[in-house]
C-alpha positions in Angstrom: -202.9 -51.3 174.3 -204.4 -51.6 171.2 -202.8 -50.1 167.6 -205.3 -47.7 167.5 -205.3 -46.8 171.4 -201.7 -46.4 170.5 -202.5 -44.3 167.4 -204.9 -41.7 169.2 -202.1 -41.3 172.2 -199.3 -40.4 169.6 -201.9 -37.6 168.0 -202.4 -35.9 171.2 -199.3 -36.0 173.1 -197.5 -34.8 170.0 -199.9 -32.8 168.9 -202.0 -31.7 171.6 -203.0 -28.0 170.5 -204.0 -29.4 166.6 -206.0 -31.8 168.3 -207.8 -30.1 170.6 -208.3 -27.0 167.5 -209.6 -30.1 165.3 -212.5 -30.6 167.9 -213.4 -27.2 168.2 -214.0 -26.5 164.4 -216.3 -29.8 164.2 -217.9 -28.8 167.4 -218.7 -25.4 166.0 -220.6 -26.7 162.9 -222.8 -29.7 165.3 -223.4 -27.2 168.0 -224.4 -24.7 165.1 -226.5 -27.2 163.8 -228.3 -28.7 166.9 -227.3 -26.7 170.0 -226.0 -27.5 173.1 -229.0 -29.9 173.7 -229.2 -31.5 170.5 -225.6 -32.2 169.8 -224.3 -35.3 170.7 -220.4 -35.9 171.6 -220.8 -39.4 170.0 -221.1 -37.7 166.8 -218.9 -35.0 167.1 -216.1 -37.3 167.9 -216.9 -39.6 164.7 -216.4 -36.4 162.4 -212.4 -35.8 164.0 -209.0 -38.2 164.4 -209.2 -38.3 168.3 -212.4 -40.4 170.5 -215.1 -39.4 172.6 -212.6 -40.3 175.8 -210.2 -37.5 174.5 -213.1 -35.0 174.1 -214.0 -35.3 177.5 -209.9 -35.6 178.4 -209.6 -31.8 177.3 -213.0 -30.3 177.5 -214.3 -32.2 180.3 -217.9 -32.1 179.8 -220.0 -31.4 176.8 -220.4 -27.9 178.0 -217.3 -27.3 178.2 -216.4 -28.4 174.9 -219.8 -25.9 173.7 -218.1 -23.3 175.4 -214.3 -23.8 173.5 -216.9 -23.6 170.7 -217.9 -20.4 171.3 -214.8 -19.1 172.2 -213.3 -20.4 169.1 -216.1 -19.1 166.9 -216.1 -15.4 168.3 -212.0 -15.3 168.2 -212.2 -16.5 164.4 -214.2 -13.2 164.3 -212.0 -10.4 165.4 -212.6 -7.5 163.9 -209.0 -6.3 164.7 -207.9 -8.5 162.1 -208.1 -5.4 159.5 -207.4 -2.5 162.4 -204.1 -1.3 160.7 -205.5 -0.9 156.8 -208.1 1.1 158.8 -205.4 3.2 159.8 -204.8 5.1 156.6 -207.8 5.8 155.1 -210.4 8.6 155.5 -212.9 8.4 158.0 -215.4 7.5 155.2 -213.3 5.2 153.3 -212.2 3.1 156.8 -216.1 2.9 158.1 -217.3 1.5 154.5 -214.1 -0.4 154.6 -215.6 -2.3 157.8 -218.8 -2.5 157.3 -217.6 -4.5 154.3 -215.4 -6.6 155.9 -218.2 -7.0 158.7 -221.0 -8.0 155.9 -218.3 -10.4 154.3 -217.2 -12.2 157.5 -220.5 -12.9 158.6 -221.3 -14.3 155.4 -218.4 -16.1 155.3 -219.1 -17.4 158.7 -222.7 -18.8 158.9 -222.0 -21.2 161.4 -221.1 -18.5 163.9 -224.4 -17.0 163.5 -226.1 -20.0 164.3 -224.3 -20.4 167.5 -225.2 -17.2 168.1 -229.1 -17.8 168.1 -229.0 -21.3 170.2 -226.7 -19.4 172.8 -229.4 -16.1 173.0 -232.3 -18.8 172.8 -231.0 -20.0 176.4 -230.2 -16.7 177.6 -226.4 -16.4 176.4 -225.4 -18.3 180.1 -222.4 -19.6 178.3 -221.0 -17.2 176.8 -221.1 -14.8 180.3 -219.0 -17.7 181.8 -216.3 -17.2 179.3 -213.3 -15.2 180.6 -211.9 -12.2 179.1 -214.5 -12.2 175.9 -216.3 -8.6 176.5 -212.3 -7.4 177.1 -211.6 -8.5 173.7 -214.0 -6.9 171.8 -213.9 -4.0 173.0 -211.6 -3.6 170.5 -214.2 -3.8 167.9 -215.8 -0.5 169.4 -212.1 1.2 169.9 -211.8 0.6 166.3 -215.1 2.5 165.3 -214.5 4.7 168.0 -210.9 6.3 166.7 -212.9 6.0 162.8 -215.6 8.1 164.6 -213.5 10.4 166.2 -211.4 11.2 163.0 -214.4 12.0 160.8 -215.9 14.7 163.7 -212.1 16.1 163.6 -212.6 16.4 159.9 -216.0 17.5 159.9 -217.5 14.7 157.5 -219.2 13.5 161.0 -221.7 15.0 163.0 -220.2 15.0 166.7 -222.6 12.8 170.0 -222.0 9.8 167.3 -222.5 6.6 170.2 -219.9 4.1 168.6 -222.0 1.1 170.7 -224.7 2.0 168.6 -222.9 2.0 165.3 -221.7 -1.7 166.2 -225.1 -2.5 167.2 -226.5 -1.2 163.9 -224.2 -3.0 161.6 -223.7 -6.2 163.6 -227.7 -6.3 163.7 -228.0 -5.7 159.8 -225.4 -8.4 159.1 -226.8 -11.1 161.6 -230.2 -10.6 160.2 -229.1 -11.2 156.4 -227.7 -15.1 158.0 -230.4 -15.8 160.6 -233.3 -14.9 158.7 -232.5 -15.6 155.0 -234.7 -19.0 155.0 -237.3 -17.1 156.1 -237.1 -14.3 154.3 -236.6 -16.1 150.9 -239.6 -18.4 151.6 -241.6 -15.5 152.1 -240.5 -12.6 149.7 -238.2 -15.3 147.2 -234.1 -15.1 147.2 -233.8 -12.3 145.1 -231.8 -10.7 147.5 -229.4 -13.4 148.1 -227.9 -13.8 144.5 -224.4 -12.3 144.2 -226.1 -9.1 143.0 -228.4 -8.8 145.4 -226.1 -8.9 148.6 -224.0 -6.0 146.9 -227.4 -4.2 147.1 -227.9 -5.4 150.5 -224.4 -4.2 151.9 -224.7 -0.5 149.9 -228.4 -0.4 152.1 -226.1 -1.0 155.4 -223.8 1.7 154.3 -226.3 4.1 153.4 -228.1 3.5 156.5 -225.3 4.4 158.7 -223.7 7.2 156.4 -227.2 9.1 156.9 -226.8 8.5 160.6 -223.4 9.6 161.2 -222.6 12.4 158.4 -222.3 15.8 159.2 -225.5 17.8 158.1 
C-alpha cells in the first residue's frame, strides 16, 4: 500500500464523520454550481483530503452523494435554530425577528438556493426520496404557527391567518432576492443589492406580511 493509500485510510477510519461532512460541504457548492448532471465526482474529490474511491465508499453513487447534499444544505438551514429567542418577544417583535433571520440566512447561504433551482428544474425527485425532511420542517411552520397564534390572542393579528402561507410568502420573497439577482441587476441595475438596498428590500418583506396578518 502506498504512503498515500495509507494516508487516506488513517483519515477515514479515524475520522470517518469529518470526512464524510468535508465531502458534503464541497459537494454542495459543485452541485450548486452545475447540478446533478453537470457535476463531476472527479472534481469534487480534487477540492477535499479523501479520493474519488472513498466518495463512492460512503455515498455510493453520485446521486447519492447529491442527495447527502441536499440533506446537508436544508439541515444547515433550520429555522429552529432561533425558536427559543422567539419565545419571549411580542408576536410582532418575534415574526420581524424571523423574517430577518430568514432574509439573512438565505443571503448568507447562496449556494443553498442554487441547489434549490437545479433540484425543482428536475422536478424535486431527490429531495422526495429523502427520509424524514418534510417532518423536520414542520417545525418551521410550528414556529410561525405559535407566533401566529399569540398575536390573534393579543389582538395585534387578525384571526384565519394560514401559517403555510406566511412561510410560503417569506421563503418566496427571500429565494427570489438570490435566484434572480443577476437577472434583475442586468435588467433594472444593482441598486437594490448594496448594503442599503437589501435593508430596503427586507423592511418591503415585513411590510408585506404585516399588512397581511395585522388586525384591522
Amino acid at each position: 500500500m502506498s504512503s498515500s493509500n495509507k494516508a487516506e485510510r488513517h483519515s477515514w477510519t479515524q475520522n470517518p464523520e469529518g470526512v464524510k461532512s468535508e465531502i458534503v460541504e464541497v459537494a454542495i457548492s459543485e452541485f450548486a454550481n452545475r447540478g446533478l448532471a453537470g457535476a463531476r465526482i472527479d472534481e469534487i474529490a480534487a477540492r477535499t483530503t479523501t479520493s474519488k474511491r472513498m466518495i463512492y465508499y460512503y455515498f455510493g453513487d453520485k446521486e447519492g452523494l447529491y442527495e447527502a447534499a441536499l440533506r446537508g444544505a436544508y439541515a444547515r438551514l433550520g429555522v429552529s435554530a432561533i425558536g427559543p429567542e422567539l419565545d419571549s418577544l411580542s408576536p410582532v417583535e418575534a415574526l420581524s425577528r424571523l423574517i430577518s433571520f430568514s432574509f439573512e440566512r438565505a443571503r448568507a447561504n447562496p449556494r443553498f438556493v442554487k441547489l434549490l433551482m437545479h433540484e425543482n428544474v428536475t422536478g424535486a425527485k431527490h429531495l422526495s426520496r429523502i427520509a424524514g425532511i418534510s417532518t423536520d420542517h414542520r417545525l418551521t411552520i410550528d414556529q410561525i404557527t405559535q407566533i401566529i397564534e399569540r398575536g390573534i390572542a393579543e389582538g395585534v393579528f387578525r384571526p384565519g391567518i394560514d401559517p403555510l402561507l406566511v412561510h410560503w410568502m417569506i421563503g418566496g420573497l427571500t429565494y427570489y432576492n438570490i435566484s434572480n439577482r443577476v437577472s434583475f441587476s442586468i435588467v433594472y441595475g444593482d441598486e437594490l443589492f448594496s448594503d442599503e438596498g437589501q435593508e430596503r428590500v427586507v423592511n418591503a418583506i415585513k411590510q408585506m406580511v404585516f399588512d397581511h396578518v395585522r388586525a384591522v
